[in-house]
mmCIF entry with sequence, helices, sheets and N, C-alpha, C, O atoms, coordinates in Angstrom:
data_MODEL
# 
_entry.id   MODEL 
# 
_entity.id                         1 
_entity.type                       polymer 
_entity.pdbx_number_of_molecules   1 
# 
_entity_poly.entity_id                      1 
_entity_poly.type                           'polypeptide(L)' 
_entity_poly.nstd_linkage                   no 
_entity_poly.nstd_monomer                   no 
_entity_poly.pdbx_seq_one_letter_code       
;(UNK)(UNK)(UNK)(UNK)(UNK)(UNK)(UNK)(UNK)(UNK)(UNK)(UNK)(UNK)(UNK)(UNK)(UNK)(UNK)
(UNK)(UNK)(UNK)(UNK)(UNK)(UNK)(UNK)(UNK)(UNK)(UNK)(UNK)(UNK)(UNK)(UNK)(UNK)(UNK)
(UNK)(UNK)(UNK)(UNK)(UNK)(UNK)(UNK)(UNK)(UNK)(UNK)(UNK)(UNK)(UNK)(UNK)(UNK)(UNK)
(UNK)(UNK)
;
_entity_poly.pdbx_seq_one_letter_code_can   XXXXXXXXXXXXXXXXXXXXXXXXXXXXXXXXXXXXXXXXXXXXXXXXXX 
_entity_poly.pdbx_strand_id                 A 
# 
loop_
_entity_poly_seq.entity_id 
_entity_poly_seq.num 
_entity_poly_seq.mon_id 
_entity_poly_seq.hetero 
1 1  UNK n 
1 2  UNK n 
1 3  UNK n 
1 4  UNK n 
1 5  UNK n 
1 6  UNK n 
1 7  UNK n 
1 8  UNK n 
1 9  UNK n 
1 10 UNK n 
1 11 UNK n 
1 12 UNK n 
1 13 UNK n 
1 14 UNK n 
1 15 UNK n 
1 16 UNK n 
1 17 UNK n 
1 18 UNK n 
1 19 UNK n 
1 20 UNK n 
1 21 UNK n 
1 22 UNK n 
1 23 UNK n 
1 24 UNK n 
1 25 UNK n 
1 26 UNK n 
1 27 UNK n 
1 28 UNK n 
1 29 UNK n 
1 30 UNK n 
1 31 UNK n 
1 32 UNK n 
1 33 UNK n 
1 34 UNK n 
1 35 UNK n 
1 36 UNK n 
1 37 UNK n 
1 38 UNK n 
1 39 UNK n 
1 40 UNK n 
1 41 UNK n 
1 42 UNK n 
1 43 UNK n 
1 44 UNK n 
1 45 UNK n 
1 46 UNK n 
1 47 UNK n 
1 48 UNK n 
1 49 UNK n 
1 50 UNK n 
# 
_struct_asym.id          A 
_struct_asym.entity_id   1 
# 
loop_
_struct_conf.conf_type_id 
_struct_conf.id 
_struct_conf.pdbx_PDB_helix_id 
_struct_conf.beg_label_comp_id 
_struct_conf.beg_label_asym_id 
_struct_conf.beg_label_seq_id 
_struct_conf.pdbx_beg_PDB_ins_code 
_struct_conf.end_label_comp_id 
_struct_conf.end_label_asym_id 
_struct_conf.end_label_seq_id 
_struct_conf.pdbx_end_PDB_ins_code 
_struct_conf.beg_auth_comp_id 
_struct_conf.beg_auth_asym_id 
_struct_conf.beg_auth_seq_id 
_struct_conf.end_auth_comp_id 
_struct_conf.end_auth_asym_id 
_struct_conf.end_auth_seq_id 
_struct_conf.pdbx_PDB_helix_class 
_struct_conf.details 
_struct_conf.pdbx_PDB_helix_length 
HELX_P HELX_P1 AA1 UNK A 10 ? UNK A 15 ? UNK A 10 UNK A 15 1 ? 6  
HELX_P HELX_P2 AA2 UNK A 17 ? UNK A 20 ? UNK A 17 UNK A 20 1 ? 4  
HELX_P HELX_P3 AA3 UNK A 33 ? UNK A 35 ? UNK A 33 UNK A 35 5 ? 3  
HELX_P HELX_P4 AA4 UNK A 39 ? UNK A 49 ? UNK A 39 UNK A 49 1 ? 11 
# 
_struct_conf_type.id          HELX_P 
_struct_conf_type.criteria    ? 
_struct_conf_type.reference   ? 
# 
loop_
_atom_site.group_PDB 
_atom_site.id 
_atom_site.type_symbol 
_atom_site.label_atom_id 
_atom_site.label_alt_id 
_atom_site.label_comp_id 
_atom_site.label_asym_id 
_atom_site.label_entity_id 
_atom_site.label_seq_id 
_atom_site.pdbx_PDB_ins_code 
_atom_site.Cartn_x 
_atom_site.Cartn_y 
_atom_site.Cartn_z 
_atom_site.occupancy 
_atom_site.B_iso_or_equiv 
_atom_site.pdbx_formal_charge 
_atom_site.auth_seq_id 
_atom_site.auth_comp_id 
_atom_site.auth_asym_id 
_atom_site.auth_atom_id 
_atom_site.pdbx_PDB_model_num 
ATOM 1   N N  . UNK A 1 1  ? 219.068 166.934 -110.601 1.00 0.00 ? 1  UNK A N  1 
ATOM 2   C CA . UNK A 1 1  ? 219.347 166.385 -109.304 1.00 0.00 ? 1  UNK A CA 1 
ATOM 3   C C  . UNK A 1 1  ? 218.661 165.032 -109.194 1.00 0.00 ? 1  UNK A C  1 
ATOM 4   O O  . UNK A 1 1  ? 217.532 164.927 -109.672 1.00 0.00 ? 1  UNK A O  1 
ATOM 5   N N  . UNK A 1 2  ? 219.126 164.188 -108.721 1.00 0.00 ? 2  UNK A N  1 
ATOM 6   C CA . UNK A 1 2  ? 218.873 162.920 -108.319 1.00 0.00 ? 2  UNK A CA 1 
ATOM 7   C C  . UNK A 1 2  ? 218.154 162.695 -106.821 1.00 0.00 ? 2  UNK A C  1 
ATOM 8   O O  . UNK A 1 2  ? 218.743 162.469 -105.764 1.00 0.00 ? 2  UNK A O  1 
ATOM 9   N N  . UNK A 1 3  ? 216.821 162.811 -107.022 1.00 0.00 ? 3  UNK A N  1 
ATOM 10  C CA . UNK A 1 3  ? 215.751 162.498 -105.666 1.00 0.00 ? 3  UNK A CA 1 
ATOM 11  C C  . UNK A 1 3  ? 216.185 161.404 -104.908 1.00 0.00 ? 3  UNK A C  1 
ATOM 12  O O  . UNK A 1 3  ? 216.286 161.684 -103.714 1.00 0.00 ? 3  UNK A O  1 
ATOM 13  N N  . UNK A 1 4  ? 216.575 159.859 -105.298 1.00 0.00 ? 4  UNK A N  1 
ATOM 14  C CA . UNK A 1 4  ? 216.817 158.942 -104.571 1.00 0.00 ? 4  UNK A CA 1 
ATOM 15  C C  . UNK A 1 4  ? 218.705 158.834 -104.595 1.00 0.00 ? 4  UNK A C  1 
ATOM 16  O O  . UNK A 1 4  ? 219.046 157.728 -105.014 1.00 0.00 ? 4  UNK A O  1 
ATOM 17  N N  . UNK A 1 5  ? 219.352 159.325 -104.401 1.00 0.00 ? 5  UNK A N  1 
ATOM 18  C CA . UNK A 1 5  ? 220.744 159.708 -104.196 1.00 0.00 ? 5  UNK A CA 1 
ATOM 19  C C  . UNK A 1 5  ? 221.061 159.298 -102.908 1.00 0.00 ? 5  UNK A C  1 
ATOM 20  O O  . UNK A 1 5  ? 220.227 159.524 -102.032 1.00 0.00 ? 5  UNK A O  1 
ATOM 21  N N  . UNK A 1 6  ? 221.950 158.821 -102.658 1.00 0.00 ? 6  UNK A N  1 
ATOM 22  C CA . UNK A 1 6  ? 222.612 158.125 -101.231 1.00 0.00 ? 6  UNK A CA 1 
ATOM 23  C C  . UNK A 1 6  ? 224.101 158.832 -101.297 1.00 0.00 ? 6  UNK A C  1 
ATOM 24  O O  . UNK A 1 6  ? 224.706 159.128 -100.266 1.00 0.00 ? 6  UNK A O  1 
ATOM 25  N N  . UNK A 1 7  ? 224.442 158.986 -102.153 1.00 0.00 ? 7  UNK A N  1 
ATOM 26  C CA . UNK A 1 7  ? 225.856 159.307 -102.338 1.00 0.00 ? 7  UNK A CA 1 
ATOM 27  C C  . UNK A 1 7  ? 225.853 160.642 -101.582 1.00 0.00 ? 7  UNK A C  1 
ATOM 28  O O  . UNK A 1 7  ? 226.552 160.718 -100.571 1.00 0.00 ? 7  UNK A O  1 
ATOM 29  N N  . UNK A 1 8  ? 225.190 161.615 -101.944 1.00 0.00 ? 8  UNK A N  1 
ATOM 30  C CA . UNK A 1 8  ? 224.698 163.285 -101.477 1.00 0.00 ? 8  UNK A CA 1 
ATOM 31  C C  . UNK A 1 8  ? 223.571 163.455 -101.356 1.00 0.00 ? 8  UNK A C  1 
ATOM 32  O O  . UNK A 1 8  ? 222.749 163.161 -102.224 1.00 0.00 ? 8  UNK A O  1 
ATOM 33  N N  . UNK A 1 9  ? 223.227 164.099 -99.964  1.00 0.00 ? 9  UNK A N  1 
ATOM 34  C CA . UNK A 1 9  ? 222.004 163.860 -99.776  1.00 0.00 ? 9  UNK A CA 1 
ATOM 35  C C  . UNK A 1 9  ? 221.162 164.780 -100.705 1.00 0.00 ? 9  UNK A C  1 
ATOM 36  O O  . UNK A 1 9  ? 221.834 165.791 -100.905 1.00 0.00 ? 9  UNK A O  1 
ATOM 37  N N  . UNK A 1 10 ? 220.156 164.839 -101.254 1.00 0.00 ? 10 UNK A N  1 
ATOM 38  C CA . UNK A 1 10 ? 219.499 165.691 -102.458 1.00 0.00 ? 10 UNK A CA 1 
ATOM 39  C C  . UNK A 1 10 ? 219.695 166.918 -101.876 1.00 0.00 ? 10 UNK A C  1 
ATOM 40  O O  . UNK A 1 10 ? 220.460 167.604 -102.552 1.00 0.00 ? 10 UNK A O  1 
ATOM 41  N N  . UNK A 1 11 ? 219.105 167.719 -100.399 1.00 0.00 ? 11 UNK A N  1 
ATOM 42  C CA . UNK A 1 11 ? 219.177 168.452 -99.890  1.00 0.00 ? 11 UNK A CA 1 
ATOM 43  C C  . UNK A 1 11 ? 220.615 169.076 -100.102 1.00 0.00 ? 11 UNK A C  1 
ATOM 44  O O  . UNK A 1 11 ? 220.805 170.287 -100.220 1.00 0.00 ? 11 UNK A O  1 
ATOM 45  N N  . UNK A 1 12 ? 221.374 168.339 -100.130 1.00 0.00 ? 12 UNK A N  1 
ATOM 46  C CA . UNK A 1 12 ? 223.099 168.947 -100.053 1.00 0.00 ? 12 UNK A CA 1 
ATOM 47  C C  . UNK A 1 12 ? 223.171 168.915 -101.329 1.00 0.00 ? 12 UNK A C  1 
ATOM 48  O O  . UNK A 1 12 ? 223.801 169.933 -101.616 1.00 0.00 ? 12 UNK A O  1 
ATOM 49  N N  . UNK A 1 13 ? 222.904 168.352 -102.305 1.00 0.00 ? 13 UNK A N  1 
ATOM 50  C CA . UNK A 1 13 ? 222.928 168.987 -103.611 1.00 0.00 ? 13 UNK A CA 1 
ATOM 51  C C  . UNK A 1 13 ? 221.709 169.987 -104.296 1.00 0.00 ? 13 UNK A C  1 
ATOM 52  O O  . UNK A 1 13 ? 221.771 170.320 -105.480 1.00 0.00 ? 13 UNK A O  1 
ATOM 53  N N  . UNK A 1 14 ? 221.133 170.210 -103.828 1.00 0.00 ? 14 UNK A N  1 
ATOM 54  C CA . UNK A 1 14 ? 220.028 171.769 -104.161 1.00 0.00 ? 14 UNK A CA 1 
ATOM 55  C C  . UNK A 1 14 ? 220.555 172.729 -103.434 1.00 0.00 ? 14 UNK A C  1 
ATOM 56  O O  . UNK A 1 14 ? 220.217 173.877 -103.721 1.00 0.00 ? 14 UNK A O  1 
ATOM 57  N N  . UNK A 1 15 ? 221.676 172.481 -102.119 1.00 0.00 ? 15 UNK A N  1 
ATOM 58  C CA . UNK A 1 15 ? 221.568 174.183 -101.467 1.00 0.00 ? 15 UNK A CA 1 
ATOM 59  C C  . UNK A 1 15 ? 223.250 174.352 -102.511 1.00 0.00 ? 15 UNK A C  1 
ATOM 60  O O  . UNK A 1 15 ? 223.652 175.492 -102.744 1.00 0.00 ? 15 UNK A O  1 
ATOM 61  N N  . UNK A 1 16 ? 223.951 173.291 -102.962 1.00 0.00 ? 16 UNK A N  1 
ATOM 62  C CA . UNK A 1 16 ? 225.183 173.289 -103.744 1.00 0.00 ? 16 UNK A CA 1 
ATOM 63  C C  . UNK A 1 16 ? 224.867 174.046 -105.158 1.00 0.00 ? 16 UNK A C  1 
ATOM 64  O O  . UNK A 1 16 ? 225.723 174.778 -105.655 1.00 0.00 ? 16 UNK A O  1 
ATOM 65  N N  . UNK A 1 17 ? 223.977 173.899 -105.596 1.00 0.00 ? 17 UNK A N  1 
ATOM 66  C CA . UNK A 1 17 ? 223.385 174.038 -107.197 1.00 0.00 ? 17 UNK A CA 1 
ATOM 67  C C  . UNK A 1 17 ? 223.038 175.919 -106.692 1.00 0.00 ? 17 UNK A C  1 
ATOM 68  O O  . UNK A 1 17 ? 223.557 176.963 -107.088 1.00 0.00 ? 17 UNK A O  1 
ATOM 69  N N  . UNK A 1 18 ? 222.146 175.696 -105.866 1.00 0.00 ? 18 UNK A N  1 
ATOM 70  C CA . UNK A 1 18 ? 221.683 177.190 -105.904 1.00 0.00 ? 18 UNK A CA 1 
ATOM 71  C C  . UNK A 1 18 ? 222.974 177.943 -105.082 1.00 0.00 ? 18 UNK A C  1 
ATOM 72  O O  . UNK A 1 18 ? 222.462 179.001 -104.716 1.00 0.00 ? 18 UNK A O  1 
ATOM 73  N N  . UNK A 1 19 ? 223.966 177.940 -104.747 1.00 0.00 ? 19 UNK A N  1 
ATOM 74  C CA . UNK A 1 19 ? 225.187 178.400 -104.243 1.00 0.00 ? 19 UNK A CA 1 
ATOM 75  C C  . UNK A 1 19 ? 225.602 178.688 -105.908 1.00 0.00 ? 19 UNK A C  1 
ATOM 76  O O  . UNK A 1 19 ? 225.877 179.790 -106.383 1.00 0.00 ? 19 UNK A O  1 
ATOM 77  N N  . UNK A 1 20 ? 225.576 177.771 -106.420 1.00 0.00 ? 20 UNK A N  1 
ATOM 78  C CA . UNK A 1 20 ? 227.151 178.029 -107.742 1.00 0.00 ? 20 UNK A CA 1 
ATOM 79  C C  . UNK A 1 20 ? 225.955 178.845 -108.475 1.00 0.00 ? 20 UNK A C  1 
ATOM 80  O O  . UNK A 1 20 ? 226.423 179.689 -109.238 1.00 0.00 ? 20 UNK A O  1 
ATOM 81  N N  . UNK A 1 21 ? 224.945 178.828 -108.457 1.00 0.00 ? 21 UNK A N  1 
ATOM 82  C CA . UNK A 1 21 ? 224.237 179.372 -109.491 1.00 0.00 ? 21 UNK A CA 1 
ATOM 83  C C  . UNK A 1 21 ? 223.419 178.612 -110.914 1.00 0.00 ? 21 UNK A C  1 
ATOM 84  O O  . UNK A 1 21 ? 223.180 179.021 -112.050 1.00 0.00 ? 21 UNK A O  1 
ATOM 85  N N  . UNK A 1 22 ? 223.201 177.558 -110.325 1.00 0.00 ? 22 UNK A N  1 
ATOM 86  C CA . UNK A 1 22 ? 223.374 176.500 -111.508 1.00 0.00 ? 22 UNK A CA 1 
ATOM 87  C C  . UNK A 1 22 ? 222.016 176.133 -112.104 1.00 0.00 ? 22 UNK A C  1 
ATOM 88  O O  . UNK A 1 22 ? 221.065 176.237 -111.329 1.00 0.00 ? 22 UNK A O  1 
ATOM 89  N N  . UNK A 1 23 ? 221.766 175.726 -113.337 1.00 0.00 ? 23 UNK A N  1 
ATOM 90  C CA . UNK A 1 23 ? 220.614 175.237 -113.838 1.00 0.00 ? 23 UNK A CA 1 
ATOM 91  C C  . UNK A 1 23 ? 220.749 173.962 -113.335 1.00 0.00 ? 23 UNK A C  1 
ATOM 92  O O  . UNK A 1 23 ? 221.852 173.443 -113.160 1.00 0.00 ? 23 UNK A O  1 
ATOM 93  N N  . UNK A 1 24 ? 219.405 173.272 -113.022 1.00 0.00 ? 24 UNK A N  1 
ATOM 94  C CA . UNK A 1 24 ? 219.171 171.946 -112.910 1.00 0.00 ? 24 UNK A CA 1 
ATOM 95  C C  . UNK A 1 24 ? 218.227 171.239 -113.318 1.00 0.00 ? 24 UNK A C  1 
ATOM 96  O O  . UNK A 1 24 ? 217.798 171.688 -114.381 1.00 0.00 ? 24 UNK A O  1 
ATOM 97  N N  . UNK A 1 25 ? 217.753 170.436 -113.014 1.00 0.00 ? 25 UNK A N  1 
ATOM 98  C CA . UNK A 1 25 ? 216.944 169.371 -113.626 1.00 0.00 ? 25 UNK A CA 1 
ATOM 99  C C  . UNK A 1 25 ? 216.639 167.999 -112.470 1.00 0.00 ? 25 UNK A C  1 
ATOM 100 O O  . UNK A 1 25 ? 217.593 167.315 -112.098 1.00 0.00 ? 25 UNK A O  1 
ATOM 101 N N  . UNK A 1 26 ? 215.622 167.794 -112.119 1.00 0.00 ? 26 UNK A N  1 
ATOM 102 C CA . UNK A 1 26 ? 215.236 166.935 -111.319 1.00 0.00 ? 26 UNK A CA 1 
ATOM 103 C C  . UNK A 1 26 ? 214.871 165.817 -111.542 1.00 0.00 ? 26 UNK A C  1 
ATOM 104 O O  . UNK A 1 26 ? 213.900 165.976 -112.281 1.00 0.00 ? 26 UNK A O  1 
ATOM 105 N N  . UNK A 1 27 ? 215.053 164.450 -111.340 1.00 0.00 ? 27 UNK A N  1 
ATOM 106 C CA . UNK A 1 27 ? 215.075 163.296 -112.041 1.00 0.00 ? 27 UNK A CA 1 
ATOM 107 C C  . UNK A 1 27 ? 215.088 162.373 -110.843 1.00 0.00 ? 27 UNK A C  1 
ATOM 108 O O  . UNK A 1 27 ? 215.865 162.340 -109.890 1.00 0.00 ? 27 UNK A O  1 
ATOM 109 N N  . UNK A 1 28 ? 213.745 161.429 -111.208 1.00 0.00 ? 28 UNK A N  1 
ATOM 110 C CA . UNK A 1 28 ? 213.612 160.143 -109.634 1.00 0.00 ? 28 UNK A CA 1 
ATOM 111 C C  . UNK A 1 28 ? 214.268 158.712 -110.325 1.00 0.00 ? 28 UNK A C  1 
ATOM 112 O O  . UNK A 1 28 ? 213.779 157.735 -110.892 1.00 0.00 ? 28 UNK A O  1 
ATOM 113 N N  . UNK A 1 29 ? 215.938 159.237 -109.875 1.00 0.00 ? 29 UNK A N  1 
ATOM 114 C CA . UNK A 1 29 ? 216.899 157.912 -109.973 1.00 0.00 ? 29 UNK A CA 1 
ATOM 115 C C  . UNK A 1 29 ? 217.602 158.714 -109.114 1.00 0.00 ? 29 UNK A C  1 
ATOM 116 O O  . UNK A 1 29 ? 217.638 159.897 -108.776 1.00 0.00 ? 29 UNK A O  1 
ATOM 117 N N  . UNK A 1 30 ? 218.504 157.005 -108.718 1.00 0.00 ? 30 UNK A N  1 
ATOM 118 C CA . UNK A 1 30 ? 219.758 157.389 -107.933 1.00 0.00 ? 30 UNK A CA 1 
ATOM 119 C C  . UNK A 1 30 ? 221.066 158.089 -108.547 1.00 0.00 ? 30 UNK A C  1 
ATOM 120 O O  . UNK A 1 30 ? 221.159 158.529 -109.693 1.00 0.00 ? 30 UNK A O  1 
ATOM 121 N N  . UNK A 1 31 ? 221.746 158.100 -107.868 1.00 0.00 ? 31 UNK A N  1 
ATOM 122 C CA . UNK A 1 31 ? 223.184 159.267 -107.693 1.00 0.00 ? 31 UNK A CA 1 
ATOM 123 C C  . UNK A 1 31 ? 223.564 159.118 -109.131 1.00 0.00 ? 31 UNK A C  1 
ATOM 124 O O  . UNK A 1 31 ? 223.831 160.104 -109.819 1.00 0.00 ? 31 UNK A O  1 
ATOM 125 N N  . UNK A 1 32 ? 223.590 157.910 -109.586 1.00 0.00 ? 32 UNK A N  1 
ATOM 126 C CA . UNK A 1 32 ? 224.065 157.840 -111.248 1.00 0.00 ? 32 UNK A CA 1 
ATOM 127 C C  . UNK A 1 32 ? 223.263 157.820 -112.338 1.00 0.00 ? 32 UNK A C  1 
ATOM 128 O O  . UNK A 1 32 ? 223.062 156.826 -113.035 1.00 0.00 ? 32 UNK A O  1 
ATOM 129 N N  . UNK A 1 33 ? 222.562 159.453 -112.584 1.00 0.00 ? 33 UNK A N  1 
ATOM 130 C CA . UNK A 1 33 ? 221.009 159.384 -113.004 1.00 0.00 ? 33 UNK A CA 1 
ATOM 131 C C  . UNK A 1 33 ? 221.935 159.214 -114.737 1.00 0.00 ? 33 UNK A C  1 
ATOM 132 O O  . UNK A 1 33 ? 221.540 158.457 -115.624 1.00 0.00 ? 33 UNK A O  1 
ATOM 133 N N  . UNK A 1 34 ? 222.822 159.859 -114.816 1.00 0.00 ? 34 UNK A N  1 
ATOM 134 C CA . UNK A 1 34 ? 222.925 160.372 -116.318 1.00 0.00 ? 34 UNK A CA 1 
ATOM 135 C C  . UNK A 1 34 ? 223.610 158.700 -116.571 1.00 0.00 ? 34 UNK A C  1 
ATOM 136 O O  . UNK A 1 34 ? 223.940 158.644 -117.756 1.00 0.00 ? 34 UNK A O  1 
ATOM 137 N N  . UNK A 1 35 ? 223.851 157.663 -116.021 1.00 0.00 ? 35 UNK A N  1 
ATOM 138 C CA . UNK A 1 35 ? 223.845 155.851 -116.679 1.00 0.00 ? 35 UNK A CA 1 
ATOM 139 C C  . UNK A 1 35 ? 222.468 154.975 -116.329 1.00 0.00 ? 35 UNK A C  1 
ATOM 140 O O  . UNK A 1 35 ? 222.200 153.881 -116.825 1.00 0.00 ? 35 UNK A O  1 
ATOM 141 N N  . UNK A 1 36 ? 221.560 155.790 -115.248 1.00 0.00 ? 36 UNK A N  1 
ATOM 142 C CA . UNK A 1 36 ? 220.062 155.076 -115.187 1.00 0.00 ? 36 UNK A CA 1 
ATOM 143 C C  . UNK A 1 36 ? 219.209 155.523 -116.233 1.00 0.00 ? 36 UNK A C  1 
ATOM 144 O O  . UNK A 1 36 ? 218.686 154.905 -117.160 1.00 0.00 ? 36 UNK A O  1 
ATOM 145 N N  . UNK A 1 37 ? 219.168 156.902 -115.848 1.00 0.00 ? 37 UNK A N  1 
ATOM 146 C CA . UNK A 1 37 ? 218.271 158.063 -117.657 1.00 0.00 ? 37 UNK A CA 1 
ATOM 147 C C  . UNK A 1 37 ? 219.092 158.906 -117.842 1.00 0.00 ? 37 UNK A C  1 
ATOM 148 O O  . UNK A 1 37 ? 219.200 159.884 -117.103 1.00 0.00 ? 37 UNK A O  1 
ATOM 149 N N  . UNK A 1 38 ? 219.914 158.667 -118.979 1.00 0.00 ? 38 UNK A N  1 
ATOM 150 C CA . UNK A 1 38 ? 220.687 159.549 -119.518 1.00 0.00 ? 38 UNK A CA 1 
ATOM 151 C C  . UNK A 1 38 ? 219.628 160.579 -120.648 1.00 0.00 ? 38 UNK A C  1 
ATOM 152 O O  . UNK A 1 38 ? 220.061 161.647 -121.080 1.00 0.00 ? 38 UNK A O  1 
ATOM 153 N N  . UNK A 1 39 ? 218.357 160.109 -120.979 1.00 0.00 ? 39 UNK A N  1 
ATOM 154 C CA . UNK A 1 39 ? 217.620 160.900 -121.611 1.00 0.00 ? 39 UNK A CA 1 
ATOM 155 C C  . UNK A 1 39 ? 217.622 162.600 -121.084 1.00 0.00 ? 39 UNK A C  1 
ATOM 156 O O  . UNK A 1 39 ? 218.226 163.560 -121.563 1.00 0.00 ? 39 UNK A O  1 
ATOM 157 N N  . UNK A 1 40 ? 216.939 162.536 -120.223 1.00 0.00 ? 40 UNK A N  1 
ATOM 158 C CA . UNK A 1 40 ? 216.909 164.394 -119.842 1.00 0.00 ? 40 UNK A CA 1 
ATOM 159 C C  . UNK A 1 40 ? 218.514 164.616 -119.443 1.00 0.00 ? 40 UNK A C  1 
ATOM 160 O O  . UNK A 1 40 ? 219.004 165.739 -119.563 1.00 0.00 ? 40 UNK A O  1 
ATOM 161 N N  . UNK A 1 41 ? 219.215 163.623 -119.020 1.00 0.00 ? 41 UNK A N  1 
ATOM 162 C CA . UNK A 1 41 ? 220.594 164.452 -118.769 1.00 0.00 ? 41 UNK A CA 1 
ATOM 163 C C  . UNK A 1 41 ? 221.176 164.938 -120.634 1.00 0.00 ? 41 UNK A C  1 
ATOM 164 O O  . UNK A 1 41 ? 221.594 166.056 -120.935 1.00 0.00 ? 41 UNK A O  1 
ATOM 165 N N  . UNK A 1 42 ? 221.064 164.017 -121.392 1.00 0.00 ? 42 UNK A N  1 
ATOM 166 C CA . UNK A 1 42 ? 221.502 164.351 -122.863 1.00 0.00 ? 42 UNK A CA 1 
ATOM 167 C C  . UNK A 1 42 ? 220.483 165.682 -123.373 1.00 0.00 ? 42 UNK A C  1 
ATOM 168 O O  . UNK A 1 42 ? 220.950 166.646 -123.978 1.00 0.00 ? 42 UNK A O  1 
ATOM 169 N N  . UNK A 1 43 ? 219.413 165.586 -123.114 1.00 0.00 ? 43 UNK A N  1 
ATOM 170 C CA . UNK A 1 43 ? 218.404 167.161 -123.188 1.00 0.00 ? 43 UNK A CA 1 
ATOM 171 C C  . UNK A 1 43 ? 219.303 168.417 -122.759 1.00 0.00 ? 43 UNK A C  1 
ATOM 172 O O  . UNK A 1 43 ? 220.047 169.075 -123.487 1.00 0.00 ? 43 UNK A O  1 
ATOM 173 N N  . UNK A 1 44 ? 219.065 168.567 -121.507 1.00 0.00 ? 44 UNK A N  1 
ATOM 174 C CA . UNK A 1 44 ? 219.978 169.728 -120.580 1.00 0.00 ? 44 UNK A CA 1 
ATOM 175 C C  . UNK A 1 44 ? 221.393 169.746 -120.870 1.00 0.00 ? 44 UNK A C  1 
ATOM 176 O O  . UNK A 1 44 ? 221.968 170.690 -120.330 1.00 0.00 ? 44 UNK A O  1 
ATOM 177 N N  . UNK A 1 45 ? 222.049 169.064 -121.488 1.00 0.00 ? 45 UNK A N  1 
ATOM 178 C CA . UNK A 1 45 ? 223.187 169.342 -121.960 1.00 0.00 ? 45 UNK A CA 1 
ATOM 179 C C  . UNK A 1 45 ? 223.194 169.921 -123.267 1.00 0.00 ? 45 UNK A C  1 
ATOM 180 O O  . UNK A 1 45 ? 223.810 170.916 -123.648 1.00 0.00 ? 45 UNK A O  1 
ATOM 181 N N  . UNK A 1 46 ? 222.466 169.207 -123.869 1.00 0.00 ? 46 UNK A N  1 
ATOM 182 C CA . UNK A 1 46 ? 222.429 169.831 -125.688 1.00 0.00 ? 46 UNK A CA 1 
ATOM 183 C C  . UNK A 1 46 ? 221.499 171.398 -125.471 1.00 0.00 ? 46 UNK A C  1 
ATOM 184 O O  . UNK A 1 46 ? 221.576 172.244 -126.362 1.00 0.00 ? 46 UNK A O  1 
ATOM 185 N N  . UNK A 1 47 ? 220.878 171.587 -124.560 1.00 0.00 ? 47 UNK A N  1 
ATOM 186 C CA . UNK A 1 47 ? 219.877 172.722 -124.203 1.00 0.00 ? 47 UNK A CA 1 
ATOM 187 C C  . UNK A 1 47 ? 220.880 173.676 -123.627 1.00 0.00 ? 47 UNK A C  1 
ATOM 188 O O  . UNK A 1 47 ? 220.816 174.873 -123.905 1.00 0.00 ? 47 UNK A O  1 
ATOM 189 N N  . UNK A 1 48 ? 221.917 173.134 -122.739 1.00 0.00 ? 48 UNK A N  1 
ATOM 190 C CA . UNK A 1 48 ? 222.898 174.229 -122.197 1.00 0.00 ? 48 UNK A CA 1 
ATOM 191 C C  . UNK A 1 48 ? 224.292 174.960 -123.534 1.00 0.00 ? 48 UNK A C  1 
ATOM 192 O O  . UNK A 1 48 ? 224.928 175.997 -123.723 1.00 0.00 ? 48 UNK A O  1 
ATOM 193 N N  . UNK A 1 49 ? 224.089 173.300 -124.271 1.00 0.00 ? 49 UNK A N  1 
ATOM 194 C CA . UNK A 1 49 ? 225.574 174.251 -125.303 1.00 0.00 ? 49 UNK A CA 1 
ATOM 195 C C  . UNK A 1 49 ? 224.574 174.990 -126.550 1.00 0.00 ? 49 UNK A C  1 
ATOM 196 O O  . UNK A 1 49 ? 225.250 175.571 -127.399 1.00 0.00 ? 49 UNK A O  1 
ATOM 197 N N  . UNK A 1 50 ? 223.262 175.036 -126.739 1.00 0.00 ? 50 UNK A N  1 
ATOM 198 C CA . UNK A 1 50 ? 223.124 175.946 -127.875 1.00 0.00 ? 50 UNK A CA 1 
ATOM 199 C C  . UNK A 1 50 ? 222.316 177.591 -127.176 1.00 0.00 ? 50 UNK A C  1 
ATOM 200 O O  . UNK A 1 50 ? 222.087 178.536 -127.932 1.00 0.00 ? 50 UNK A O  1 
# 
């Protein structure tokens, strides 16, 4: 989740995540974390497909 997000407010994306059931990951960039730090977004992805 993206702490400084304007697009959705963080709040509306943590009660969204814990609705679907979802793993996440918390990261202080805006709404487009995985083109600001794509580092932990490329982690949690390679961590989710093995």
């Amino acid at each position: 989740m993206a702490t400084e997000g304007r697009n959705i407010p963080p709040a509306a994306e943590q009660w969204m995540a814990e609705r679907a059931g979802a793993r996440t990951l918390t990261v202080r960039a805006p709404h487009a974390v995985a083109v600001r730090d794509p580092g932990p977004v490329t982690d949690l992805i390679l961590r989710a497909a093995c």
